[in-house]
C-alpha positions in Angstrom: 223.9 196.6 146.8 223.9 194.2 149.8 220.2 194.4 150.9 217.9 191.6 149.9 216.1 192.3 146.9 212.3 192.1 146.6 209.9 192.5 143.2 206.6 193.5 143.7 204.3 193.0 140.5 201.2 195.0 141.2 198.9 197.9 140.2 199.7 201.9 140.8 197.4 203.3 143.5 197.5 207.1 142.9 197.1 207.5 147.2 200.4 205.4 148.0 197.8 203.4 149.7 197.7 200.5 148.2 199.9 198.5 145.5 203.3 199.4 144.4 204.2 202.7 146.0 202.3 200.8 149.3 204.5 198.2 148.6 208.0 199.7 147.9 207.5 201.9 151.0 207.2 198.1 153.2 210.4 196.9 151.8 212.2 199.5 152.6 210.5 200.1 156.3 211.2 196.2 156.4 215.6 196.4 155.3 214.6 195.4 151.8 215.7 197.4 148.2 212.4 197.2 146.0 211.4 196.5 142.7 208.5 197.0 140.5 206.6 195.8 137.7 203.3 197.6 137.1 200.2 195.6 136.4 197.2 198.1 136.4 197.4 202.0 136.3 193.9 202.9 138.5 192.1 205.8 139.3 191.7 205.8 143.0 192.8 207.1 146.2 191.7 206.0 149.6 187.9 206.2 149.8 187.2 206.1 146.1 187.7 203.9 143.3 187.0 205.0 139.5 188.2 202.8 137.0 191.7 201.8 135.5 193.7 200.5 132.3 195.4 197.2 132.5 199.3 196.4 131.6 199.6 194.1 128.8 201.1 190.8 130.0 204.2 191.3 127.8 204.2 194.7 129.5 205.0 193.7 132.2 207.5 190.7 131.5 209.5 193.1 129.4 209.5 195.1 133.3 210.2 191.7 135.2 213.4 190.9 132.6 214.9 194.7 132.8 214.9 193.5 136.5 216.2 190.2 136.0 218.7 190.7 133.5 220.6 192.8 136.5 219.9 191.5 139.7 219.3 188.7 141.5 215.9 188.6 143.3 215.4 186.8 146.6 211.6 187.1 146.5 208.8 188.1 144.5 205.0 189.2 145.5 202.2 189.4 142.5 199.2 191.2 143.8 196.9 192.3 141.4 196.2 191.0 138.1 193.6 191.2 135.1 192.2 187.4 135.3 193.8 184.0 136.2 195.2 183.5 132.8 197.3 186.5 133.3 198.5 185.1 137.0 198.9 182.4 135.7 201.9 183.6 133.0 203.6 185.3 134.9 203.6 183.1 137.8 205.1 180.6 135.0 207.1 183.0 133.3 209.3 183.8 137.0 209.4 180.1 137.6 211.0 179.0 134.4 213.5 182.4 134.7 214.3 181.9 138.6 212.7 179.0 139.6 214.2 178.9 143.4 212.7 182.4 143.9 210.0 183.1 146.9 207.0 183.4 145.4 204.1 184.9 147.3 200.7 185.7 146.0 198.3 188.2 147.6 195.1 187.7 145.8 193.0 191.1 145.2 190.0 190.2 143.7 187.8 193.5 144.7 187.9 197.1 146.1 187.3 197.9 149.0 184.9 200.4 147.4 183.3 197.2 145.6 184.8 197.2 142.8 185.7 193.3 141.1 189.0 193.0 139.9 188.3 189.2 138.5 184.6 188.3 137.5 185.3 184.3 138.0 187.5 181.8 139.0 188.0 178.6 137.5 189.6 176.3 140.2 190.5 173.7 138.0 193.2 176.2 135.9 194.2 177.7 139.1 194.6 174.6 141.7 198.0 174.5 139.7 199.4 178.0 140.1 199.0 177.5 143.1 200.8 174.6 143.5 203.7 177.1 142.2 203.4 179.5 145.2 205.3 179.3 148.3 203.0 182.0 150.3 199.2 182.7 149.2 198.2 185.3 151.7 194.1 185.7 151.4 191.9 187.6 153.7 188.3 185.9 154.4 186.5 187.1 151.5 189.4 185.8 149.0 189.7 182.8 150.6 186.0 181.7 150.5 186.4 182.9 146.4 189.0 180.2 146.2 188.2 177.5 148.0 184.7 177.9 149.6 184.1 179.5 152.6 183.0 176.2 154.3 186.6 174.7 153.5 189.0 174.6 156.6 192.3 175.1 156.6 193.0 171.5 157.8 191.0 170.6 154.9 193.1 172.0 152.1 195.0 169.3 150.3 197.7 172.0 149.4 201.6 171.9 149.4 201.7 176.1 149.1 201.4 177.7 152.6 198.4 180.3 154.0 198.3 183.3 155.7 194.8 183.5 156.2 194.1 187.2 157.7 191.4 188.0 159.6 189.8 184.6 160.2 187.8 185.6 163.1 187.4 188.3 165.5 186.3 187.4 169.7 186.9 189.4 172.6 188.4 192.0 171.7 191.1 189.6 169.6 191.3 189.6 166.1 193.0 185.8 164.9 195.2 185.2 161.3 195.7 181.7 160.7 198.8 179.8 159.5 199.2 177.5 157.2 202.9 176.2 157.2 204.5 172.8 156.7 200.8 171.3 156.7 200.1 172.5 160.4 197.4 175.3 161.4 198.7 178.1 163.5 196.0 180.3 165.1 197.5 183.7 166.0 195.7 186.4 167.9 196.2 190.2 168.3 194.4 193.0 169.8 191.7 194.9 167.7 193.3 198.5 166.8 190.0 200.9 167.7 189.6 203.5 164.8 192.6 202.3 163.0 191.5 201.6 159.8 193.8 201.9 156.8 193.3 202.0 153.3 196.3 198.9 151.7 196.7 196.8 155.4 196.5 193.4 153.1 199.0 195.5 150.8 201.8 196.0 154.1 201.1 192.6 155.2 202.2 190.4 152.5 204.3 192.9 151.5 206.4 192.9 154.8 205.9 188.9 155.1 207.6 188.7 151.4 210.6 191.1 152.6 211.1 188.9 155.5 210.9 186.1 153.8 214.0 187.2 151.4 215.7 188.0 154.3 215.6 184.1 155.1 213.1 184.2 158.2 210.9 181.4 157.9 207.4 181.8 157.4 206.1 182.4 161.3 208.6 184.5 162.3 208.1 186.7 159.6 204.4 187.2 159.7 205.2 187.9 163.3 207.5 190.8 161.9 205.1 191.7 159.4 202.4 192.4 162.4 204.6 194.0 164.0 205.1 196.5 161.2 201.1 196.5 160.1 200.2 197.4 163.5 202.6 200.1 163.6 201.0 201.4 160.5 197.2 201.2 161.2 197.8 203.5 164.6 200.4 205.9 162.6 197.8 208.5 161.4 194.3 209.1 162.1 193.5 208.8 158.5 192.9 205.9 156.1 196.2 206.7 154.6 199.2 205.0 157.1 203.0 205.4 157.4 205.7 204.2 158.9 207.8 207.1 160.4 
């Protein structure tokens, strides 16, 4: 098999929306074979949300090492996860087992349907995963949860990178901001008019983690990754996107 190999460790949307299947489908839109190692099985699809049962954490090592033992992975992306202590394994466990690996974390604290994935944060415990991250790709809300919503970028005393999505919206523009190599990129794009889609944060870091594998560097494979994310939010009229 001579396409780069991705891992996504993440929950199971029942839609395709979101998560895995959302996932899988952006790696292989993007030139990249996927893997998976399930987190969460929910009950959801694109406008409703209605509960789920979490993956033990040795669940889903044992699904990480079946991976492992046979191929060699170029990236991986964690999305969701039960609580820090649980990101905080596994973001351990793939270090010590392939410590060069890309490692990109797209935090998913909430629903969009409201619903809180993690009830707290306790930055102490988690300002070191992240110093064990190569990518950390929050949108506003997730950001703020981290590191306050009054912290700049340019603030951040922080070796891992940032794709902050969504930063701010102004004439008609909507801007992502960049945090690579300690420099601030400030990146804007059109506003898509009725395009809204149920797992955009989902094809974004998912895409950016493919590209990544692929041995882009970090700006040039957001870029791709927009590219491919606005392709999907004006694919269908419906939350649900694609990329045919």
């Amino acid at each position: 098999m001579k396409l780069p190999k991705v891992l996504t460790i993440s929950g199971f949307d029942p839609s395709g929306g979101a998560g895995m299947l959302a996932d899988i489908r952006t790696f292989q839109s993007c030139g990249a074979y996927g893997f998976g190692a399930l987190t969460a099985l929910t009950v959801q699809n694109e406008r409703e949300f209605r509960g789920l049962e979490w993956v033990t954490t040795d669940q889903i090592k044992n699904q990480i090492e079946v991976v492992l033992d046979q191929y060699e992975i170029g990236a991986v992306k964690i999305g969701v996860t039960r609580n820090q202590g649980v990101l905080s394994d596994l973001v351990g466990h793939i270090r010590t087992r392939i410590p060069q690996v890309i490692l990109v974390w797209d935090p998913v604290f909430r629903t969009s349907s409201g619903f809180d994935f993690w009830k707290a944060i306790d930055m102490d415990r988690l300002a070191a995963v992240l110093d064990d991250l190569d990518v950390i790709t929050p949108n506003l809300m997730e950001y703020g949860r981290i590191w306050g919503k009054n912290k700049s970028l340019e603030g951040l005393d922080i070796d891992t990178n940032i794709v902050l999505k969504s930063f701010r919206m102004a004439d008609d523009m909507v801007y992502d901001r960049l945090l690579w190599e300690q420099q601030v990129h400030e990146i804007g794009s059109p506003i898509l008019v009725d395009a809204d889609k149920h797992g955009t944060g989902c094809v974004l870091s998912a895409a950016l983690t493919a590209h990544l594998a692929m041995g882009h560097d970090l700006l040039e494979s957001y870029l791709r990754a927009k590219v491919l994310l606005n392709r999907f939010m004006k694919s269908s009229p419906s939350l649900l996107g694609h990329f045919n």
